[in-house]
C-alpha positions in Angstrom: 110.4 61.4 86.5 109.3 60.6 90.1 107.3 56.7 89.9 103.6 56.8 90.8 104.0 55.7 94.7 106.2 59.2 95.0 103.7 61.7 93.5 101.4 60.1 95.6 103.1 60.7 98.6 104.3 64.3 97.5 100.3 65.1 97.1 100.2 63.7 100.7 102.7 65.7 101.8 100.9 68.5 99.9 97.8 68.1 101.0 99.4 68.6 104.6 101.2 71.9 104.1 98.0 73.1 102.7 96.5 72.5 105.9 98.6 74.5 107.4 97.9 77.6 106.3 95.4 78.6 108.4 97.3 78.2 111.2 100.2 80.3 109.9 97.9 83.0 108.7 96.9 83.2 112.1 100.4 83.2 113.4 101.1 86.1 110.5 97.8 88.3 112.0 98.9 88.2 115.1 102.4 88.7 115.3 102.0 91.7 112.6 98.9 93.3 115.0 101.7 92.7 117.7 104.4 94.1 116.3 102.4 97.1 114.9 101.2 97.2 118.5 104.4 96.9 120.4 107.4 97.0 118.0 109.2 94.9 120.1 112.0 92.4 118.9 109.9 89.7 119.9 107.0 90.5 117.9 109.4 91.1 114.7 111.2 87.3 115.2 107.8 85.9 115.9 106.9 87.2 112.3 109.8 86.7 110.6 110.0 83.1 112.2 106.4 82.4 110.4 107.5 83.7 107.3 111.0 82.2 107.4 109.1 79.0 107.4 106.7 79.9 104.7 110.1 81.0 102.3 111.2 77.7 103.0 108.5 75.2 102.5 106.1 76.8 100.5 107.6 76.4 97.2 108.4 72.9 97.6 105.0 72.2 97.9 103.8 74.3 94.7 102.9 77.2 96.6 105.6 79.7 94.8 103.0 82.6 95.6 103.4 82.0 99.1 107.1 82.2 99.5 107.2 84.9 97.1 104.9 87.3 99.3 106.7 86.0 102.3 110.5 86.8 101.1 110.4 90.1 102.0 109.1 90.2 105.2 111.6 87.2 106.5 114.9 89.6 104.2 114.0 92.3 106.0 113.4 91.4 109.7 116.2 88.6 109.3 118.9 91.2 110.6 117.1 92.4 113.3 116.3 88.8 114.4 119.8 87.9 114.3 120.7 91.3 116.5 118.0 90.3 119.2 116.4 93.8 118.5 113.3 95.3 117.5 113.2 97.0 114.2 113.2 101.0 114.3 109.7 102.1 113.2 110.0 102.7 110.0 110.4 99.2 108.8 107.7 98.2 110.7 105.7 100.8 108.6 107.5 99.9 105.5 106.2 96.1 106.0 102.4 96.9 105.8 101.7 96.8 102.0 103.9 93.6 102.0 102.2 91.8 104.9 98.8 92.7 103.8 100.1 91.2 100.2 101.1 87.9 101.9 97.8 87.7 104.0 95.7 87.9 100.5 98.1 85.6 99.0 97.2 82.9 102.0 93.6 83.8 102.5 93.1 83.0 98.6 94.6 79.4 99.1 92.3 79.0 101.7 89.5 79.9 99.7 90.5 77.5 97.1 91.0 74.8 99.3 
C-alpha cells in the first residue's frame, strides 16, 4: 500500500491531468472538425496523437472512461499515422459515433470537476 506522502502526490498529479482535459477536448474538436473537413493525414495524426495520449495517461490517473472511449479512435488511425496517409473516407465516417462518445465522456469530467 502506497504511504500517505505518495497518495498525496498521486492526487497531485491527478488533480493535474484533470486539468487537462479541457485542453484536449479542444484539441479532440478541432482536429475531428478538421479531419471531417479536410481528411487529410494531418488532421487524422493530429487526432490520433490527442487520443494516443488520452489511452495512455488516462487510466493511470483513474480516468478508465477516458481511455476507453479514446482506444478506438487512436487503434484505428494508428496505421494510417504510421503510413503518413490520410484515412480513405469511410473510416473517417466510421469514427463519428465513437468521437462524439469520447467528447461526452470528457465534457462529463469537466462538468464534475
Amino acid at each position: 500500500m502506497p504511504s500517505e506522502a505518495v497518495r498525496a502526490q498521486l492526487a497531485l498529479l491527478s488533480a493535474a491531468f484533470r486539468g487537462t482535459l479541457a485542453p484536449r477536448l479542444a484539441e479532440v474538436e478541432a482536429a475531428w472538425t478538421r479531419l471531417q473537413a479536410d481528411g487529410s493525414a494531418e488532421a487524422s495524426a493530429e487526432l490520433r496523437n490527442v487520443t494516443h495520449g488520452l489511452v495512455g495517461s488516462a487510466g493511470t490517473f483513474g480516468l478508465h472512461d477516458v481511455g476507453d472511449a479514446a482506444r478506438p479512435i487512436d487503434l484505428a488511425l494508428a496505421p494510417f499515422a504510421a503510413a503518413q496517409q490520410a484515412p480513405p473516407p469511410a473510416v473517417v465516417t466510421s469514427l463519428a459515433p465513437v468521437v462524439t462518445a469520447l467528447l461526452a465522456v470528457l465534457r462529463r469530467h469537466l462538468a464534475q470537476a
